[in-house]
C-alpha positions in Angstrom: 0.0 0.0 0.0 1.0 3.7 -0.6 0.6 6.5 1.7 0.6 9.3 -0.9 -2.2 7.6 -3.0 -4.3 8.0 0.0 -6.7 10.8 0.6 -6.7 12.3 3.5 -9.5 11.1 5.1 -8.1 7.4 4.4 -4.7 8.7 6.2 -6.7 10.3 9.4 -8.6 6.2 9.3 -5.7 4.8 9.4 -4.0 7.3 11.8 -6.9 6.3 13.9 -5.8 2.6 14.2 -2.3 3.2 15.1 -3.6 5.7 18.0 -2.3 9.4 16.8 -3.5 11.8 18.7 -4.1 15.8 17.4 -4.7 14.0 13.7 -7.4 16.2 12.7 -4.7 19.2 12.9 -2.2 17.6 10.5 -1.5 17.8 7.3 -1.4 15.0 4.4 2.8 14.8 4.7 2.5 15.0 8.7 -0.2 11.8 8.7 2.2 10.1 6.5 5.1 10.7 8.8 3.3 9.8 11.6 2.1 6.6 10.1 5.6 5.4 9.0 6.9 6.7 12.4 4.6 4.3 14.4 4.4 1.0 12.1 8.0 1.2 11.1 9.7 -2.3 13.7 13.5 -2.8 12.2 13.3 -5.8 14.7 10.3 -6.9 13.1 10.2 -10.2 11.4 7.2 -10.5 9.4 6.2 -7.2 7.6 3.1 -9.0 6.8 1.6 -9.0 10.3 0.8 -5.1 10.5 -3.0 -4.8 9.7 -2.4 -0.9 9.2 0.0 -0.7 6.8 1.9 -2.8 4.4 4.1 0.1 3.2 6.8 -1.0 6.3 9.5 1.9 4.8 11.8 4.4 6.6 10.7 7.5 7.8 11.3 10.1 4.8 13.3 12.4 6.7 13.2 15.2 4.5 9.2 15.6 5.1 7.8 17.2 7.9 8.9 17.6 11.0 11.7 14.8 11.5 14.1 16.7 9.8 13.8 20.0 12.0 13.6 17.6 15.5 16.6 15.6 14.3 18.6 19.4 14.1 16.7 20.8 17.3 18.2 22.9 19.8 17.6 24.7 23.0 15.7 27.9 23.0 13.6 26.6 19.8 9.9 27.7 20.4 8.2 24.2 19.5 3.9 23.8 19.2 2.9 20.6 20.9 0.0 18.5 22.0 -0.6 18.5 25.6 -1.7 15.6 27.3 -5.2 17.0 27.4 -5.3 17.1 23.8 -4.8 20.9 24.0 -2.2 22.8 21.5 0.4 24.8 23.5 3.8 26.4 22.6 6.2 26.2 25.1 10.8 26.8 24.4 13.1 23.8 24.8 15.6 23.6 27.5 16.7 20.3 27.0 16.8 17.8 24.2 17.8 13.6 24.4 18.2 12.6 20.9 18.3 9.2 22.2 15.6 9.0 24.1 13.3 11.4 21.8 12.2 13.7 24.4 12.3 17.2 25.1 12.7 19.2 28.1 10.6 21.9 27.6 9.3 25.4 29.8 5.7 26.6 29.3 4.5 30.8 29.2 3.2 30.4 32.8 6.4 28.5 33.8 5.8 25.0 34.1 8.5 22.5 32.5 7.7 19.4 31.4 9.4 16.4 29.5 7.1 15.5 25.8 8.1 13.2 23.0 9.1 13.7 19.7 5.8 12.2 18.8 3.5 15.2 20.6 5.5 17.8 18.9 3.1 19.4 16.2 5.7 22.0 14.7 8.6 23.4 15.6 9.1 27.2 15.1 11.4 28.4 12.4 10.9 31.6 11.6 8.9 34.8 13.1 5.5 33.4 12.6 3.6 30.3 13.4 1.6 28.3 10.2 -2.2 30.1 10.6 -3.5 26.8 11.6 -0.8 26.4 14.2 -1.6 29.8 15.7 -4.9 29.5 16.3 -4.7 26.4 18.0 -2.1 27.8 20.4 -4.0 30.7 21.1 -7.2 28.4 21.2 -5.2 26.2 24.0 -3.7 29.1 25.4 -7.2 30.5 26.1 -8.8 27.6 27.4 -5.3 27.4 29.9 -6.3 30.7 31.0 -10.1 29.8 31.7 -8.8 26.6 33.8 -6.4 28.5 35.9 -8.7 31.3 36.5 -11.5 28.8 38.1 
Protein backbone atom coordinates (compact mmCIF):
# COMPACT_ATOMS: atom_id res chain seq x y z
CA UNK A 1 0.00 0.00 0.00
CA UNK A 2 1.02 3.66 -0.65
CA UNK A 3 0.65 6.48 1.66
CA UNK A 4 0.62 9.26 -0.85
CA UNK A 5 -2.18 7.64 -3.01
CA UNK A 6 -4.29 7.95 0.00
CA UNK A 7 -6.66 10.80 0.63
CA UNK A 8 -6.69 12.28 3.55
CA UNK A 9 -9.53 11.08 5.10
CA UNK A 10 -8.08 7.42 4.43
CA UNK A 11 -4.69 8.69 6.20
CA UNK A 12 -6.68 10.31 9.43
CA UNK A 13 -8.62 6.23 9.31
CA UNK A 14 -5.75 4.80 9.43
CA UNK A 15 -4.03 7.33 11.81
CA UNK A 16 -6.94 6.29 13.89
CA UNK A 17 -5.79 2.62 14.20
CA UNK A 18 -2.34 3.22 15.08
CA UNK A 19 -3.59 5.70 17.97
CA UNK A 20 -2.32 9.35 16.79
CA UNK A 21 -3.46 11.84 18.69
CA UNK A 22 -4.15 15.79 17.43
CA UNK A 23 -4.68 13.96 13.65
CA UNK A 24 -7.42 16.17 12.69
CA UNK A 25 -4.73 19.16 12.90
CA UNK A 26 -2.19 17.61 10.51
CA UNK A 27 -1.54 17.83 7.26
CA UNK A 28 -1.38 15.02 4.38
CA UNK A 29 2.81 14.76 4.71
CA UNK A 30 2.49 15.02 8.66
CA UNK A 31 -0.20 11.78 8.68
CA UNK A 32 2.18 10.14 6.49
CA UNK A 33 5.10 10.72 8.78
CA UNK A 34 3.26 9.77 11.59
CA UNK A 35 2.07 6.65 10.12
CA UNK A 36 5.62 5.36 8.98
CA UNK A 37 6.93 6.70 12.41
CA UNK A 38 4.61 4.27 14.40
CA UNK A 39 4.41 0.97 12.13
CA UNK A 40 7.99 1.21 11.12
CA UNK A 41 9.65 -2.28 13.72
CA UNK A 42 13.46 -2.77 12.21
CA UNK A 43 13.28 -5.82 14.74
CA UNK A 44 10.31 -6.94 13.10
CA UNK A 45 10.21 -10.21 11.37
CA UNK A 46 7.20 -10.46 9.44
CA UNK A 47 6.19 -7.18 7.58
CA UNK A 48 3.11 -9.02 6.84
CA UNK A 49 1.57 -8.95 10.32
CA UNK A 50 0.80 -5.13 10.49
CA UNK A 51 -2.99 -4.83 9.71
CA UNK A 52 -2.36 -0.87 9.20
CA UNK A 53 0.05 -0.65 6.81
CA UNK A 54 1.88 -2.79 4.40
CA UNK A 55 4.06 0.11 3.16
CA UNK A 56 6.85 -0.98 6.28
CA UNK A 57 9.51 1.91 4.77
CA UNK A 58 11.78 4.36 6.58
CA UNK A 59 10.70 7.45 7.79
CA UNK A 60 11.34 10.14 4.76
CA UNK A 61 13.27 12.43 6.69
CA UNK A 62 13.24 15.25 4.50
CA UNK A 63 9.21 15.58 5.06
CA UNK A 64 7.80 17.16 7.93
CA UNK A 65 8.93 17.63 10.99
CA UNK A 66 11.70 14.78 11.50
CA UNK A 67 14.07 16.68 9.76
CA UNK A 68 13.77 20.04 12.01
CA UNK A 69 13.57 17.58 15.51
CA UNK A 70 16.64 15.58 14.33
CA UNK A 71 18.64 19.37 14.14
CA UNK A 72 16.72 20.83 17.29
CA UNK A 73 18.21 22.93 19.76
CA UNK A 74 17.61 24.74 22.98
CA UNK A 75 15.72 27.89 23.00
CA UNK A 76 13.57 26.62 19.80
CA UNK A 77 9.93 27.74 20.38
CA UNK A 78 8.25 24.16 19.50
CA UNK A 79 3.92 23.78 19.25
CA UNK A 80 2.93 20.61 20.86
CA UNK A 81 0.04 18.46 22.02
CA UNK A 82 -0.56 18.46 25.55
CA UNK A 83 -1.69 15.62 27.31
CA UNK A 84 -5.19 16.95 27.40
CA UNK A 85 -5.34 17.05 23.81
CA UNK A 86 -4.79 20.91 23.96
CA UNK A 87 -2.15 22.77 21.49
CA UNK A 88 0.44 24.83 23.48
CA UNK A 89 3.79 26.45 22.61
CA UNK A 90 6.23 26.15 25.08
CA UNK A 91 10.82 26.78 24.40
CA UNK A 92 13.06 23.84 24.83
CA UNK A 93 15.58 23.62 27.53
CA UNK A 94 16.65 20.30 27.01
CA UNK A 95 16.84 17.81 24.18
CA UNK A 96 17.83 13.57 24.41
CA UNK A 97 18.16 12.59 20.91
CA UNK A 98 18.31 9.19 22.17
CA UNK A 99 15.58 9.01 24.14
CA UNK A 100 13.31 11.42 21.79
CA UNK A 101 12.15 13.69 24.44
CA UNK A 102 12.30 17.20 25.13
CA UNK A 103 12.74 19.20 28.13
CA UNK A 104 10.60 21.91 27.62
CA UNK A 105 9.26 25.43 29.83
CA UNK A 106 5.70 26.57 29.28
CA UNK A 107 4.46 30.82 29.22
CA UNK A 108 3.17 30.40 32.83
CA UNK A 109 6.44 28.53 33.79
CA UNK A 110 5.76 25.00 34.07
CA UNK A 111 8.50 22.54 32.53
CA UNK A 112 7.67 19.44 31.40
CA UNK A 113 9.40 16.35 29.48
CA UNK A 114 7.09 15.50 25.77
CA UNK A 115 8.12 13.17 22.99
CA UNK A 116 9.09 13.73 19.66
CA UNK A 117 5.77 12.25 18.78
CA UNK A 118 3.53 15.23 20.62
CA UNK A 119 5.47 17.79 18.90
CA UNK A 120 3.08 19.35 16.21
CA UNK A 121 5.70 22.00 14.73
CA UNK A 122 8.61 23.39 15.56
CA UNK A 123 9.07 27.17 15.09
CA UNK A 124 11.40 28.39 12.42
CA UNK A 125 10.92 31.65 11.65
CA UNK A 126 8.87 34.77 13.08
CA UNK A 127 5.54 33.42 12.55
CA UNK A 128 3.60 30.34 13.39
CA UNK A 129 1.55 28.34 10.19
CA UNK A 130 -2.19 30.09 10.56
CA UNK A 131 -3.46 26.80 11.59
CA UNK A 132 -0.83 26.38 14.23
CA UNK A 133 -1.60 29.80 15.66
CA UNK A 134 -4.90 29.46 16.25
CA UNK A 135 -4.66 26.37 18.05
CA UNK A 136 -2.07 27.77 20.40
CA UNK A 137 -4.02 30.70 21.08
CA UNK A 138 -7.21 28.44 21.17
CA UNK A 139 -5.16 26.23 23.96
CA UNK A 140 -3.72 29.15 25.39
CA UNK A 141 -7.22 30.46 26.12
CA UNK A 142 -8.75 27.63 27.39
CA UNK A 143 -5.26 27.42 29.87
CA UNK A 144 -6.30 30.67 30.96
CA UNK A 145 -10.11 29.81 31.66
CA UNK A 146 -8.84 26.58 33.81
CA UNK A 147 -6.41 28.48 35.89
CA UNK A 148 -8.70 31.30 36.54
CA UNK A 149 -11.54 28.80 38.09
Amino acid sequence: MNLENKTVKELREIAKECGIKGRWNMTKDQLISEINARTYDPEEQNPETSPVVENRTRIDESIGKVRYLKNIEEGVLVAYNSTQGIMKSAKVIRISQKNKKLKIVDYFGNISVIDFAQVAWVKTGKRWPKNIYYLIKRGTWAENTRRNL
